[in-house]
C-alpha positions, 0 to 999 in steps of 0.5 A: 364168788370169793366166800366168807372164809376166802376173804378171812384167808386173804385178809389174813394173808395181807396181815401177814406181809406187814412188818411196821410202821413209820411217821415222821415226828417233827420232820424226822422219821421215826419206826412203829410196831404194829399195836393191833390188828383185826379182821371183821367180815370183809374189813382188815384194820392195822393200829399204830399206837403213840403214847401219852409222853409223844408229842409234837408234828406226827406226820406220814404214816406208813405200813412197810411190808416184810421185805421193805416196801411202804405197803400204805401211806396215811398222809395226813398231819396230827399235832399231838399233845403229850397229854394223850395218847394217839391211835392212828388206824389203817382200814381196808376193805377186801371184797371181790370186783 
């Protein structure tokens, strides 16, 4: 049985691989940094942030790993005004199998 501070170590390491993220705006792809990231008992989140002035088609989320490949794909389609700000959040759950 993997402990609670087994699975602290290995969602850390995850966070650790993850570089930046992508979408694509109006069809062009565009790269994000990384906004914010948690550890809450066995739960990993990665937030993407997009501000007030951004608007249009966001699109194809991604999280790209340190050397290059898409770590996660969130691929659902935001149309955001440029009246408020977007945070877009990746989940994931650690647990033993």
């Amino acid at each position: 049985m993997i402990t609670p501070e087994g699975i602290q170590e290995v969602a850390q390491a995850i966070l650790e691989r993850i570089s930046h993220g992508v979408y694509d705006l109006d069809g062009v792809t565009n790269e994000s940094e990384i906004y914010k990231t948690s550890i809450e008992g066995n739960l990993l989140m990665v937030y993407l942030y997009f501000v007030d002035d951004l608007s249009g088609s966001l699109s194809n989320f991604k999280l790209i790993s340190n050397i290059g490949n898409e770590f996660a794909i969130k691929s659902e389609i935001i149309d955001k005004p440029e009246t408020k700000g977007l945070l877009v959040r990746f989940k994931f759950e650690v647990k033993e199998g």
